[in-house]
C-alpha angles and dihedrals in degrees: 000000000000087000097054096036080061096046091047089046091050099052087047090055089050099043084045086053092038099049082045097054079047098055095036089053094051093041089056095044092040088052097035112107118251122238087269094060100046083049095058083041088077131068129254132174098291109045125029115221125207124189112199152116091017097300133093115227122199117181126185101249083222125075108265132203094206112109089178124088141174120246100195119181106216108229133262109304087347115149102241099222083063088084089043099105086056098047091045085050087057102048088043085060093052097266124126103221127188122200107203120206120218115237112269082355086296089294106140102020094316097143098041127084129012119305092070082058090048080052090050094039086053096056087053093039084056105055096050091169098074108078108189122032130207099212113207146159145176118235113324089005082058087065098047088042078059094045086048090061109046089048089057110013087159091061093042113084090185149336126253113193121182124178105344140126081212135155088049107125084033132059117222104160096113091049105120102208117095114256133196125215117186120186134182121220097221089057100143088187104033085033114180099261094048088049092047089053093069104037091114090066093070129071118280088238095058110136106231122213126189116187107196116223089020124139139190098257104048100058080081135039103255142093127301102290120233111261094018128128126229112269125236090215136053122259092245099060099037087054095052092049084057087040083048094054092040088056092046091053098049092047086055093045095042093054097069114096099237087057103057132095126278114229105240 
């Protein structure tokens, strides 16, 4: 019986090995950037892109008179890059833009406490010249993006949530800057009925937007993400729809006079 105790014990612990290779493996092939995304992740003659620190900079080649930038946490496990085509949007349109990577992808506690908010604090500290920031993030980076803001409310211009069921450990409904939630209908994580349930935690003035057809996955340029359901509509559109509302956002923002850039 010993001997077959030992031999039971044994296949569990391989097909316990074997189940954790497989969905290691899947998880680094679903969260690993496509080749769209690597390819907005370089520079061109247009945008300059900076990779370090644990942030991606990208910064329009041109003088801008935009003092106004987006600060965007990249999601649990989620290759950064996979945000690059946002972000290079962004800085095409005369925006400086910063993708910040969570901490050992946000594996081990990588996306709690502080350190993952200096890190974001630095990228901001490092580029003095933008005055006001949109602070935004997808999915888990949604939730550190909340935490973001209510830590400095005064340094956040406003709040750009996607894809997300978060705030949902922090409260943000008496925060005053606009924010923005948008939400798919396919999510498969955040899914719409997880993301109803804390709607009380944002601010009664959030602009809510629902992109029909929309899933988890696509709102960056990486794999199908486990758990996620098949979108209606292709990635690219429903990537512009999110590019559109992120422009929207940051011409709002950058028209305010405090916002705006001081003549050397």
């Amino acid at each position: 019986m010993a001997g077959l105790a030992r031999r039971i014990k044994r296949i569990w612990v391989t097909l316990g090995l074997i189940a954790t290779v497989v969905f290691t493996t899947w998880c680094l092939v679903a969260y690993y950037a496509n080749a769209e995304g690597r390819r907005a992740a370089r520079g061109d003659a247009r945008v300059a892109v900076d990779h370090r620190e644990g942030r991606w900079v990208f910064m329009p080649r041109q003088p801008s008179p935009h003092a106004t930038g987006l600060l965007f946490y990249a999601g649990a496990l989620v290759d950064p890059r996979a945000y690059a085509r946002l972000a290079h949007r962004t800085a095409e349109a005369g925006y400086p833009a910063v993708i910040v990577e969570l901490p050992r992808r946000g594996a081990f506690g990588g996306a709690e406490g502080s350190p993952v908010l200096a890190r974001g604090q630095a990228a901001m500290a490092a580029l003095p010249g933008v005055r006001c920031w949109i602070v935004g993030g997808h999915s888990r980076g949604g939730e550190v993006a909340s935490r973001h803001a209510l830590a400095d409310p005064l340094g956040t211009a406003a709040l750009l949530l996607v894809a997300t069921s978060h705030p949902r450990d922090v409260d943000l409904s008496m925060l005053t800057m606009p924010a923005v939630k948008v939400v798919g209908d396919r999510d498969g994580l955040a899914t719409p009925d997880r993301v109803a349930r804390n709607r009380h935690m944002l601010p009664a003035h959030t602009r809510w937007v629902d992109i029909p057809g929309a899933n988890h996955s696509q709102f960056g340029d990486y794999g199908f993400q486990p758990g996620d359901r098949i979108a209606r509509i292709p990635r690219d559109a429903q990537q512009q729809r999110l590019a559109g509302e992120v422009n929207g956002l940051l011409k709002a923002v950058a028209a305010r006079t405090a916002c705006q850039s001081v003549a050397p």
